[in-house]
TORLUMKOL-804241 format. One line per 10 residues: number of its first residue (from 0); their letters; for each residue x, y, z of N, C-alpha, C, CB. Coordinates in Angstrom, 2 decimals, padded with zeros to 5 digits. Glycine has a CB too. Example, Ala and Ser with C-alpha at 12.3 -4.5 7.8 and 13.67 -1.06 7.14 Angstrom:
! residues 2
0 = as = 013.19/-005.69/007.80/012.30/-004.50/007.80/013.20/-003.30/007.80/011.31/-004.47/009.05 ~ 012.85/-002.25/007.08/013.67/-001.06/007.14/012.90/000.03/007.87/014.08/-000.60/005.72
***
This chain:
! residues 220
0 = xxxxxxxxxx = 120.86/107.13/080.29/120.48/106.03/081.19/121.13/106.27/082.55/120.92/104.65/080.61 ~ 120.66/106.29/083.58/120.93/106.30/084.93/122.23/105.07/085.13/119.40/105.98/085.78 ~ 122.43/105.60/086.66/123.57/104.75/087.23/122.79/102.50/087.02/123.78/105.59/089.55 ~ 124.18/101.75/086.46/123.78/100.42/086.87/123.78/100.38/088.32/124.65/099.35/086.32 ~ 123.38/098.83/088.89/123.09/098.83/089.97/123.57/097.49/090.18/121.81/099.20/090.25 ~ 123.56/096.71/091.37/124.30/095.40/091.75/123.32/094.66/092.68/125.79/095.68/092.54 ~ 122.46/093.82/092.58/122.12/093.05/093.52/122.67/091.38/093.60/120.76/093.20/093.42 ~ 122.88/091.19/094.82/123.37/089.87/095.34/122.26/089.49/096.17/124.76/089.90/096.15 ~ 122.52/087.99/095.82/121.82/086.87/096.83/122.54/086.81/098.20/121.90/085.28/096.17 ~ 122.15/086.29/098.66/123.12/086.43/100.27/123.70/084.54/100.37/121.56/087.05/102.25
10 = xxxxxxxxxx = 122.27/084.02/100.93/122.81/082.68/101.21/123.67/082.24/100.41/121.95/081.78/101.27 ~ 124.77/081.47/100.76/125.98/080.71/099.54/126.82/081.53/098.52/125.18/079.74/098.45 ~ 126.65/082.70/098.69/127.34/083.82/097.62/128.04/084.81/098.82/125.96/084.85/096.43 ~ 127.34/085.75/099.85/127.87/086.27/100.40/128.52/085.68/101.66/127.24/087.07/100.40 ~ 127.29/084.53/102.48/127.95/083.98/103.73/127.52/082.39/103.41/127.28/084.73/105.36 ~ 128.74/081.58/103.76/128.73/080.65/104.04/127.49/079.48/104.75/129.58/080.96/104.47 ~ 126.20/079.54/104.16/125.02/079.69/104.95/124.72/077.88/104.74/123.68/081.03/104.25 ~ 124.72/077.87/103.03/123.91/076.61/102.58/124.49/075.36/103.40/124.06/076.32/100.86 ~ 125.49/075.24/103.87/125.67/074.00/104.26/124.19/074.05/105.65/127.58/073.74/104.79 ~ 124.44/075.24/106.24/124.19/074.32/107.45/122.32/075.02/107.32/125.48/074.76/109.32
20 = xxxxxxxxxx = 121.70/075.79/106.24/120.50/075.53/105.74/120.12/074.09/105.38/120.39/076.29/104.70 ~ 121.27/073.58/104.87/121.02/071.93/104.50/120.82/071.18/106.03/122.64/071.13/103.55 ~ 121.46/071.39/106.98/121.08/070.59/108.30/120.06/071.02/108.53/121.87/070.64/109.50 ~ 119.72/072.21/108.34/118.62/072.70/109.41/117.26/071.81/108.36/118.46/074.99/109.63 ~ 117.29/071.87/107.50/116.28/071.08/106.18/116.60/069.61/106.64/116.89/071.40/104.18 ~ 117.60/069.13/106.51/117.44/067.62/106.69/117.05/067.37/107.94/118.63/066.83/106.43 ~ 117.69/068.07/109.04/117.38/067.42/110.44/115.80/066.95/110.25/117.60/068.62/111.85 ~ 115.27/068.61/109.62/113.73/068.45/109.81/113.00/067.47/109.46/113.12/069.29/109.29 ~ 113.25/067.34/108.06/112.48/066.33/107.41/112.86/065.21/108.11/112.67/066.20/105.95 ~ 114.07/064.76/108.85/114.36/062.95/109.39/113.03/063.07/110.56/116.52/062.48/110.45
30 = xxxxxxxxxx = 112.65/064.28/111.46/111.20/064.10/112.01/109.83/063.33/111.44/110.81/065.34/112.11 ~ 110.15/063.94/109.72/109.24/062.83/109.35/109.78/061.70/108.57/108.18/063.33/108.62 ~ 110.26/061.16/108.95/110.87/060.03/108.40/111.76/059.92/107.09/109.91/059.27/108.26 ~ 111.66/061.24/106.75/112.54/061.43/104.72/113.61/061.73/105.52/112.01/063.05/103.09 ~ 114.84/060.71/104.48/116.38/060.95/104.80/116.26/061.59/103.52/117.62/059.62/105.08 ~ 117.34/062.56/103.49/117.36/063.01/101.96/118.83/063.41/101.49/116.34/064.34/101.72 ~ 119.59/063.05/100.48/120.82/062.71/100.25/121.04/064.36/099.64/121.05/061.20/099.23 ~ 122.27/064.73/099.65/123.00/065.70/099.74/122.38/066.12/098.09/124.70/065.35/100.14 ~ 122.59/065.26/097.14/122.39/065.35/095.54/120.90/065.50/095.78/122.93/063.92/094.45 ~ 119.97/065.17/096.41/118.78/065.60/096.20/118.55/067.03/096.58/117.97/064.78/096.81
40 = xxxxxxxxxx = 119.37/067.38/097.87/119.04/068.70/098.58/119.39/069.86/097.45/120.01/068.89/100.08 ~ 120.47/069.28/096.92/121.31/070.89/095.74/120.32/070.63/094.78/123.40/070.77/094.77 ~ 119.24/070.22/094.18/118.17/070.61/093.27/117.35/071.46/093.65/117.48/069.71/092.90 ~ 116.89/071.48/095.08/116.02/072.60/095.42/116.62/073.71/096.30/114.84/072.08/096.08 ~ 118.17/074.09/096.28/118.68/075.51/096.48/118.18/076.87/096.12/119.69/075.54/095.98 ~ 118.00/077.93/096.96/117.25/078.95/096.26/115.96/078.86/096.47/117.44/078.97/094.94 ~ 114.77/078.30/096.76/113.51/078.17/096.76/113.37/078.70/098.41/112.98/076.60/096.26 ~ 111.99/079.42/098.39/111.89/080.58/100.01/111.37/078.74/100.63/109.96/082.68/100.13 ~ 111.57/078.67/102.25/111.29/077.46/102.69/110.06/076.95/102.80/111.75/077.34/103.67 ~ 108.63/077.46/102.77/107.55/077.40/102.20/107.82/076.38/101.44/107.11/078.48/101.64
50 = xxxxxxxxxx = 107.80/077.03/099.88/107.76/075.80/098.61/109.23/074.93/098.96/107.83/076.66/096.63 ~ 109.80/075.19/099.57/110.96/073.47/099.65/110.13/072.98/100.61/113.01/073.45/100.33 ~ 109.72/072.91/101.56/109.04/072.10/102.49/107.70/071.46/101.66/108.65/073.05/103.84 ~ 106.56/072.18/100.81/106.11/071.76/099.70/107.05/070.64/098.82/105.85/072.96/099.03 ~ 107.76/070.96/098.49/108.10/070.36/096.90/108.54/068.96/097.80/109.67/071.37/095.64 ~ 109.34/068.87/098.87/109.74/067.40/099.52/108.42/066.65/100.15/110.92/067.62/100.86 ~ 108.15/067.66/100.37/106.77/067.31/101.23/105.71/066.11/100.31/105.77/069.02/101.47 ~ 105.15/066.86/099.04/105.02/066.44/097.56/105.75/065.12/097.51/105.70/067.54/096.46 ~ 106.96/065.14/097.45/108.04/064.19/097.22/107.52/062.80/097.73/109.39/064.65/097.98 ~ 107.77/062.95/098.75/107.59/061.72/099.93/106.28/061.61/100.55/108.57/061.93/101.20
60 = xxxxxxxxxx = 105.35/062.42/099.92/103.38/061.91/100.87/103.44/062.28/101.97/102.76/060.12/101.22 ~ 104.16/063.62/102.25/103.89/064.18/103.72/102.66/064.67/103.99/104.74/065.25/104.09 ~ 101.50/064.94/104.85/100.47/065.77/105.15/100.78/066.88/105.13/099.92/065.59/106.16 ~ 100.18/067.79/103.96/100.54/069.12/104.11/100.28/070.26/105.13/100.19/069.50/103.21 ~ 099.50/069.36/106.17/098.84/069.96/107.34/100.67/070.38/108.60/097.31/068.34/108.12 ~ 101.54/069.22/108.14/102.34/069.66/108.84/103.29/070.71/108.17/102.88/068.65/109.37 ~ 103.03/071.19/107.29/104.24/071.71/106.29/104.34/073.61/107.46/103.42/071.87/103.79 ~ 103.60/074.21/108.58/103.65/075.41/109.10/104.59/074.84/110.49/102.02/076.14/109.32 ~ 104.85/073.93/110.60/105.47/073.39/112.03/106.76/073.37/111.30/104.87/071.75/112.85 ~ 106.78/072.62/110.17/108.11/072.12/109.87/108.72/073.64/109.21/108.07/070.61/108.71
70 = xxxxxxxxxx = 108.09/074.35/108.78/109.06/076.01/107.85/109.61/076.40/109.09/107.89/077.75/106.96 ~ 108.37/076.40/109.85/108.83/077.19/111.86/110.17/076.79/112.43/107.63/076.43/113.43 ~ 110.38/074.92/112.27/111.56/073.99/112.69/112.48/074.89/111.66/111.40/072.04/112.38 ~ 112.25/074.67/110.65/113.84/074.70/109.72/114.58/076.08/109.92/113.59/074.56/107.83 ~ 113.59/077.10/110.08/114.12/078.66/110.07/114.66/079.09/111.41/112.90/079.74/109.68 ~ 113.93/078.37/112.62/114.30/078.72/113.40/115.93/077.97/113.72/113.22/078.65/114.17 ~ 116.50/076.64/113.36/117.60/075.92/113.31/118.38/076.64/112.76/117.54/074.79/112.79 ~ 118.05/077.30/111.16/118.91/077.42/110.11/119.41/079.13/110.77/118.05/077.19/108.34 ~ 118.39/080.23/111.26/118.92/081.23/112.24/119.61/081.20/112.93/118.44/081.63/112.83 ~ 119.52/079.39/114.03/120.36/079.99/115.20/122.18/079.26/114.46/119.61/079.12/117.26
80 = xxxxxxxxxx = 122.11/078.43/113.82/123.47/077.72/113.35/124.19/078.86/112.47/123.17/076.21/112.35 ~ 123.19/079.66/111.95/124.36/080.43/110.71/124.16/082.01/112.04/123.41/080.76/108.13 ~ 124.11/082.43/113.05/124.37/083.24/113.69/125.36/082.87/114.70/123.36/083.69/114.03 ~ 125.56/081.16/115.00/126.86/080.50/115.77/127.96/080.81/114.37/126.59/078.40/116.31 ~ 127.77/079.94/113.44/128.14/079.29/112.50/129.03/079.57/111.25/127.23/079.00/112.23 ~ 128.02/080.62/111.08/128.08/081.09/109.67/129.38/082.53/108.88/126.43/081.63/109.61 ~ 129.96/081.69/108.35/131.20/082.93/107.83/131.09/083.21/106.37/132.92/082.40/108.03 ~ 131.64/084.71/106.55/131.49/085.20/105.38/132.35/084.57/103.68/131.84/086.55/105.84 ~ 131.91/084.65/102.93/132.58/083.87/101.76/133.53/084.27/101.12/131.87/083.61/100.86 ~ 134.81/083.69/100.52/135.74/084.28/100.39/135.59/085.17/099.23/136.68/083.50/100.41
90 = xxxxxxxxxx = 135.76/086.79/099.44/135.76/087.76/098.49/134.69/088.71/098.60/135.74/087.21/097.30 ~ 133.66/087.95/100.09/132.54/088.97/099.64/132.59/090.24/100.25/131.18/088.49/099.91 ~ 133.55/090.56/101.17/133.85/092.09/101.59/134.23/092.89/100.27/135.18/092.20/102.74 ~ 135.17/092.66/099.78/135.82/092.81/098.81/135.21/092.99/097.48/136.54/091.93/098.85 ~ 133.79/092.62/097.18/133.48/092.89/095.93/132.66/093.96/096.38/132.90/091.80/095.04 ~ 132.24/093.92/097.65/131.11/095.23/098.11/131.76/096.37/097.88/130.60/095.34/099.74 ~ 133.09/096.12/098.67/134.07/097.55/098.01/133.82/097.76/096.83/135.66/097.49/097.95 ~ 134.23/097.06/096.22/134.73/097.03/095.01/133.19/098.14/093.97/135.05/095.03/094.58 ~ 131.99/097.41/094.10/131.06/098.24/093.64/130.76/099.66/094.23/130.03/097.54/093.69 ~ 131.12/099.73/095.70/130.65/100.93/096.13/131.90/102.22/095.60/130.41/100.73/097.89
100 = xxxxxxxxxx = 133.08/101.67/095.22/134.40/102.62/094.97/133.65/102.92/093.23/136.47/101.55/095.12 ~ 132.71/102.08/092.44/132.44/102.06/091.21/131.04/103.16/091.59/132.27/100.38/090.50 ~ 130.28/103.41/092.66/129.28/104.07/092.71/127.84/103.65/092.01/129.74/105.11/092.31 ~ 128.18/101.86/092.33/126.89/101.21/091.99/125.81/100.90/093.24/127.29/099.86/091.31 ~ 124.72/101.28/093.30/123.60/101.12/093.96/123.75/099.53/094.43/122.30/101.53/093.03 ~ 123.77/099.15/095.68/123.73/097.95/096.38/123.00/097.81/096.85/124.37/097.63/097.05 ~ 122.05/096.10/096.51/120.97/095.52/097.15/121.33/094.25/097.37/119.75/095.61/096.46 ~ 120.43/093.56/098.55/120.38/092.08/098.74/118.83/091.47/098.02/120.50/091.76/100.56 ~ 119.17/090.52/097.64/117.77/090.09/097.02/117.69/088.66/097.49/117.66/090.22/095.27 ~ 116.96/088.35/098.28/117.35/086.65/099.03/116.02/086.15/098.94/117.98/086.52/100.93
110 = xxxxxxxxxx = 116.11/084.49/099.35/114.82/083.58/099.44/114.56/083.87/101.12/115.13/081.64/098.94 ~ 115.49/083.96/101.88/115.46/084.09/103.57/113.97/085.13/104.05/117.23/085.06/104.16 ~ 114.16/084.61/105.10/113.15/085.40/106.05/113.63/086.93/106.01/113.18/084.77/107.74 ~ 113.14/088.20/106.15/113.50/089.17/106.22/114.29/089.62/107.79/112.42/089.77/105.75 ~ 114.01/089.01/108.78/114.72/088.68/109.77/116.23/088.12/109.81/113.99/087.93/110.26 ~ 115.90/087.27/108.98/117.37/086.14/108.92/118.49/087.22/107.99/116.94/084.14/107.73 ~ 117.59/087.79/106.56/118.91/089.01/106.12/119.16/090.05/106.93/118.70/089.83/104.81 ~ 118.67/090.80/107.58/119.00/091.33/108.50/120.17/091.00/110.11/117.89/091.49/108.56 ~ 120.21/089.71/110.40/120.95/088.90/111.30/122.09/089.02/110.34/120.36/087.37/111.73 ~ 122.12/088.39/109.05/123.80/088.58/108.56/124.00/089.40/108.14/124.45/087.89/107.73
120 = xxxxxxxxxx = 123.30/090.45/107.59/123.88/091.67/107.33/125.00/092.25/108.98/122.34/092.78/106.88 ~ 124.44/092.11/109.76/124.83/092.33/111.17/125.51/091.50/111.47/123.95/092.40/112.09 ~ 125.41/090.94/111.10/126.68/089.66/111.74/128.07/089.92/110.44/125.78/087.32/111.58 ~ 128.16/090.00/109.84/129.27/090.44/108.34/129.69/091.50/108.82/128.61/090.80/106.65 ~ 128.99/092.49/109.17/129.06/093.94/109.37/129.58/094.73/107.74/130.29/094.22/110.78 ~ 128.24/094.72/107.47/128.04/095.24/105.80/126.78/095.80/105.56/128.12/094.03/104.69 ~ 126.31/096.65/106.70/125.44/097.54/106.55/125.64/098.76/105.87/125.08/097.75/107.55 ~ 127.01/099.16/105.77/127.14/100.70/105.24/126.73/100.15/103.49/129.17/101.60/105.56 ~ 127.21/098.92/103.82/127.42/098.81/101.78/125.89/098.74/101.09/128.42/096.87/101.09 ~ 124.80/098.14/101.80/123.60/097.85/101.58/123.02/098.89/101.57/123.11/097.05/102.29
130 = xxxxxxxxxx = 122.12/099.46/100.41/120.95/100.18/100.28/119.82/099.77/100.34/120.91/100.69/099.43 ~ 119.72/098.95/099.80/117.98/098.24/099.92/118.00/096.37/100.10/116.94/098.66/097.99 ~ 117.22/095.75/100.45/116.64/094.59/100.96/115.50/094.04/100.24/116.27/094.81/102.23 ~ 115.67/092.99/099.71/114.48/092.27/099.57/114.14/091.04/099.80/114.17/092.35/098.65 ~ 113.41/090.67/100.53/113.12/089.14/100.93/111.81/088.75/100.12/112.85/088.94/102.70 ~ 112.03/087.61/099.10/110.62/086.51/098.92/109.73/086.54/099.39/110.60/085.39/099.17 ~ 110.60/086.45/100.60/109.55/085.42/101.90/108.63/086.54/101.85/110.27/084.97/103.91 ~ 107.94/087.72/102.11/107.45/089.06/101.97/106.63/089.58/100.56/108.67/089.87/102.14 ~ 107.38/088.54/099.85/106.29/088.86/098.16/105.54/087.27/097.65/107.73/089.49/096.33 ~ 104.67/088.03/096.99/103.71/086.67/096.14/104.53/085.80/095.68/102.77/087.02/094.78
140 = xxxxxxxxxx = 105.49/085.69/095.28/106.67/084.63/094.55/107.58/084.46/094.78/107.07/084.66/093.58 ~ 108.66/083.42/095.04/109.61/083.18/095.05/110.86/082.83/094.27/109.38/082.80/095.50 ~ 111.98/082.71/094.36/112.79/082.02/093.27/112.55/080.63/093.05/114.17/082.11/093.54 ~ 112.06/080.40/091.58/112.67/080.90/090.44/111.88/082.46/089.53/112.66/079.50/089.51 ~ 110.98/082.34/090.50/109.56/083.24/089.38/110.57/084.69/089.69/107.10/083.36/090.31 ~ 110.87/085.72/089.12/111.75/086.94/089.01/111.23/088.11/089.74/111.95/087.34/087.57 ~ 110.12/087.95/090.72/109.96/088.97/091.67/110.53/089.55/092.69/109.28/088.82/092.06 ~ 111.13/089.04/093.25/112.16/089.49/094.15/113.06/090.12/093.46/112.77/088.52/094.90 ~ 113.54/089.61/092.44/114.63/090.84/091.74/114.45/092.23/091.13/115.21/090.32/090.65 ~ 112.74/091.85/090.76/112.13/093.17/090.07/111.68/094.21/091.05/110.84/092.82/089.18
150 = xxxxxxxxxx = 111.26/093.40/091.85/110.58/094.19/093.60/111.90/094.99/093.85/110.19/092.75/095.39 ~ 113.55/094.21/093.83/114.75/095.14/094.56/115.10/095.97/093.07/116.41/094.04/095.39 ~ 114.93/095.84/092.16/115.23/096.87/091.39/114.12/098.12/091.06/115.64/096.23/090.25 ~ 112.70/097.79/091.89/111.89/099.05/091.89/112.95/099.71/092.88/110.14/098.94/092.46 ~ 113.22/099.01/094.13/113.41/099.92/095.37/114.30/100.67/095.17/113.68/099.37/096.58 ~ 115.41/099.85/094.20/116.35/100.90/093.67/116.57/101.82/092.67/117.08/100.52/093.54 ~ 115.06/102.05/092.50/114.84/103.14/091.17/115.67/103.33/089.97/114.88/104.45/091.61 ~ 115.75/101.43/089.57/116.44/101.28/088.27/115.83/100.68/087.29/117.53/100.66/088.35 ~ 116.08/100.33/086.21/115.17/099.63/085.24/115.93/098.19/085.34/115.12/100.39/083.55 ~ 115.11/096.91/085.34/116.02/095.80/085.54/116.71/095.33/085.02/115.76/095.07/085.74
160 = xxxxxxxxxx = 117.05/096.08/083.52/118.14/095.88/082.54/118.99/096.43/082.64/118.00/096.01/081.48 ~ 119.16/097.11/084.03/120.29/098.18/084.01/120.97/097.20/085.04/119.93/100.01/084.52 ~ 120.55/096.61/086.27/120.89/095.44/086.88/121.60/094.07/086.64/120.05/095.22/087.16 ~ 123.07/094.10/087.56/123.83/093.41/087.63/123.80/092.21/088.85/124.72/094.20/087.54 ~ 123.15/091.29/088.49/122.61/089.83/089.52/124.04/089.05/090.29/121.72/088.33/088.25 ~ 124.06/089.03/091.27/125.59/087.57/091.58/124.99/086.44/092.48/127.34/088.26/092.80 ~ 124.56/085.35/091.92/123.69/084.21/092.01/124.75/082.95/092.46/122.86/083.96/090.49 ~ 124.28/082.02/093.38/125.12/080.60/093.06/123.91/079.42/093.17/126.56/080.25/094.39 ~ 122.70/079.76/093.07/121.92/078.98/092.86/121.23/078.81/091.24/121.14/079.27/093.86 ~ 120.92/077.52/091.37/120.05/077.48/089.71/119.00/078.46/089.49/119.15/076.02/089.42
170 = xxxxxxxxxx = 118.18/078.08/090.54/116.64/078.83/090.88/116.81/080.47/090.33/116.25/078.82/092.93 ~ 118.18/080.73/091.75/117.91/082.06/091.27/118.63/082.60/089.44/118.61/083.02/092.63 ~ 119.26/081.77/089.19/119.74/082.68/087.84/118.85/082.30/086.74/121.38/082.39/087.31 ~ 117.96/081.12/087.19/116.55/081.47/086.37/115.90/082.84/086.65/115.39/080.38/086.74 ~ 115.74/083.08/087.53/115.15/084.28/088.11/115.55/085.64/088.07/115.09/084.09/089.22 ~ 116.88/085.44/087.26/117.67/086.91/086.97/117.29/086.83/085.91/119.25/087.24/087.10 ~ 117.77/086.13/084.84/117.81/085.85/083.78/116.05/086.13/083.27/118.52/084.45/083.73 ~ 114.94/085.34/083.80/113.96/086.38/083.87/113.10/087.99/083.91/113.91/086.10/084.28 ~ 114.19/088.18/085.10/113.87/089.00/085.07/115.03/090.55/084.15/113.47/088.82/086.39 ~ 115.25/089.69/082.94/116.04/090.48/082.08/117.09/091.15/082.70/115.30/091.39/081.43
180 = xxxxxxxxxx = 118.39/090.78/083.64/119.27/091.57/084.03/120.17/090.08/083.92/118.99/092.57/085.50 ~ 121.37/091.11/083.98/122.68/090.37/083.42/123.12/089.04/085.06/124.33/092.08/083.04 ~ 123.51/088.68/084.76/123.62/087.51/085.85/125.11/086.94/086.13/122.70/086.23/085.35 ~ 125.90/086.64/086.96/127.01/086.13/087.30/126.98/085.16/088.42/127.81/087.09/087.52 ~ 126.93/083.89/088.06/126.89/083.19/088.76/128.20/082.60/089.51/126.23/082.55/088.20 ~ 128.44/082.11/090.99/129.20/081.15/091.26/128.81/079.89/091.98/130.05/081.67/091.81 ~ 128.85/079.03/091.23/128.12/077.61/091.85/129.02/077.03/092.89/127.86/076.35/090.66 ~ 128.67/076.20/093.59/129.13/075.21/094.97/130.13/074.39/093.78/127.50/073.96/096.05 ~ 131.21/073.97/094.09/132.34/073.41/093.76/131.69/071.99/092.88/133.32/073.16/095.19 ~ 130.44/071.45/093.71/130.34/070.15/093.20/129.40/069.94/091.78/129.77/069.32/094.39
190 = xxxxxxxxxx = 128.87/071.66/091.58/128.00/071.73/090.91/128.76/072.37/089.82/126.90/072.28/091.48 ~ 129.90/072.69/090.09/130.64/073.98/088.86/130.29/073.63/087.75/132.35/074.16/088.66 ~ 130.76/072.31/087.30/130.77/072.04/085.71/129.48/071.74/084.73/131.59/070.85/085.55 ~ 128.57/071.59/086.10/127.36/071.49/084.87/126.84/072.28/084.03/126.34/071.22/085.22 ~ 126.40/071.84/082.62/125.98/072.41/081.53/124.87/073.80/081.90/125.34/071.19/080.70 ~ 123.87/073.54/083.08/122.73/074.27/083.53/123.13/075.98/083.36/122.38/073.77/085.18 ~ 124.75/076.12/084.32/125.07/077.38/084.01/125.53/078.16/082.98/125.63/077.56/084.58 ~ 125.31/077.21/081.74/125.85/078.49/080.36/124.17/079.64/079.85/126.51/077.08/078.25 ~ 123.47/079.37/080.86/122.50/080.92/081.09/123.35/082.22/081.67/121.15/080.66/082.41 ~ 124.32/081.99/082.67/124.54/083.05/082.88/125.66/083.68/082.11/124.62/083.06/084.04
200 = xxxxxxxxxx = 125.42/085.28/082.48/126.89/085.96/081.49/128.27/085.40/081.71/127.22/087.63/081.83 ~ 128.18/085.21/082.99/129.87/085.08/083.56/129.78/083.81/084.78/130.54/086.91/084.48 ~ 130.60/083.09/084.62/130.69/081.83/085.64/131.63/081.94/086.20/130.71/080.52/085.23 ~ 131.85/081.91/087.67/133.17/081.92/088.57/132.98/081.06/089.48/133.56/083.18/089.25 ~ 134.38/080.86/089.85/134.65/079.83/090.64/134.80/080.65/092.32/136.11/078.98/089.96 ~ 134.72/081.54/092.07/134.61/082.83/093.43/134.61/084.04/093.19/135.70/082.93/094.42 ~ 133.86/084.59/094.42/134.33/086.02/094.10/135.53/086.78/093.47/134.34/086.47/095.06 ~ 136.45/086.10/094.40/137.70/086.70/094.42/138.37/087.08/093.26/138.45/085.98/095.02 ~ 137.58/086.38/092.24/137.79/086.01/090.72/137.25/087.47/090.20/136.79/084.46/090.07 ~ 136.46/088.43/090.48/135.45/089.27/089.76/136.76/090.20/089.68/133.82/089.84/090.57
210 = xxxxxxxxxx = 136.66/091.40/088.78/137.39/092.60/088.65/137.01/093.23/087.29/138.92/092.33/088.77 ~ 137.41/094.36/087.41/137.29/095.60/086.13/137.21/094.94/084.93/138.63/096.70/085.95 ~ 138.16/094.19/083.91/137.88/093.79/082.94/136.45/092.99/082.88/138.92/093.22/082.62 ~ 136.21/092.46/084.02/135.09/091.02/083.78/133.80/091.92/083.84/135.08/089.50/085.29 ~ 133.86/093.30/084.60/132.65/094.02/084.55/131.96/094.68/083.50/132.76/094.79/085.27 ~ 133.79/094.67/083.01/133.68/095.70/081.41/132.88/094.90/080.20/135.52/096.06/080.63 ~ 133.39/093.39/080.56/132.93/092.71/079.59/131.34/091.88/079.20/133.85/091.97/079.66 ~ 130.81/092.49/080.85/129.41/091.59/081.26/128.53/093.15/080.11/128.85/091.38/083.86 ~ 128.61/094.57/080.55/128.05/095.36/079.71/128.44/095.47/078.83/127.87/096.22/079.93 ~ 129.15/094.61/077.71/129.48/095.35/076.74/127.86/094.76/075.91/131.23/095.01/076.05
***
């Protein structure tokens, strides 16, 4: 069997993004009149902004005629705040090492615009560590459906069972977990304890947490 491989999500795992994805989403929607409370927003984490602008949209009887103005509003907000804004998460230099000293194949696999991963890859300055890219936004499906993960494990000429996922959304570790590769999630602090995450192999409370034994123990 060939070398494993490592793909990460970016938003909320590598950079500090979701909070202010959440402004750039709420501002929008208060245009049309939906306030939407913090506990509603963390159910639809992970979804490309398309279907979240859908699914609220749905929600509240918006005209779906406005749903191409409002993706335009949110992406363009949620770009310029996490390129002021946006810092990297604690540990995520550090685990990139950490796989590339192991000689595992590194990918990003995100819901974002293919623009927007590209801005933090550049903004982190973690281009050497990245081999391949994959954005949703760019394929027929999004998270939760497991294309994006299968799409970055063609690019990385692995089989997707050989693939090691690091998720902090629900969506996506449905979407690992789909797509048959091992999964490590770390959820937002407020979400840690819920039952939802005993899908994945390994639950952390941060990166900073990952090391040799925990890797040893996800393949055994």
């Amino acid at each position: 069997m060939s070398q494993n491989a490592v793909i990460f999500d970016m938003d909320g795992l590598l950079i500090d993004s979701e909070p202010l994805w959440q402004q750039a989403g709420m501002e929008t929607l208060k245009l049309f009149g939906i306030q939407l409370t913090h506990e509603q927003y963390v159910t639809s984490t992970g979804l490309r902004t398309p279907e979240w602008i859908d699914y609220w949209f749905h929600q509240f009887g918006i005209d779906p005629e406005y749903a191409p103005k409002a993706i335009t509003t949110i992406e363009e907000a949620a770009m310029e705040k996490i390129r002021l804004q946006g810092e990297p998460m604690p540990g995520a230099g550090t685990i990139l090492e950490f796989f590339r000293t192991k000689g595992y194949p590194i990918a990003i696999a995100s819901s974002s615009p293919m623009r927007m991963i590209e801005m933090v890859i550049q903004k982190l300055g973690i281009g050497s560590y990245i081999q391949k890219i994959s954005s949703a936004g760019e394929l027929a499906y999004g998270k939760p459906h497991p294309e994006v993960f299968i799409h970055c494990a063609g690019q990385l000429q692995v089989k997707p069972m050989q693939c090691l996922v690091f998720e902090d959304s629900f969506n996506g570790l449905i979407a690992a977990k789909a797509a048959k590769m091992k999964c490590v999630v770390v959820p937002a602090p407020e979400v840690f304890h819920q039952p939802k995450w005993s899908a994945a192999d390994l639950k952390l409370g941060s990166l900073v947490n990952f090391n040799e034994l925990l890797l040893q123990a996800i393949w055994k």
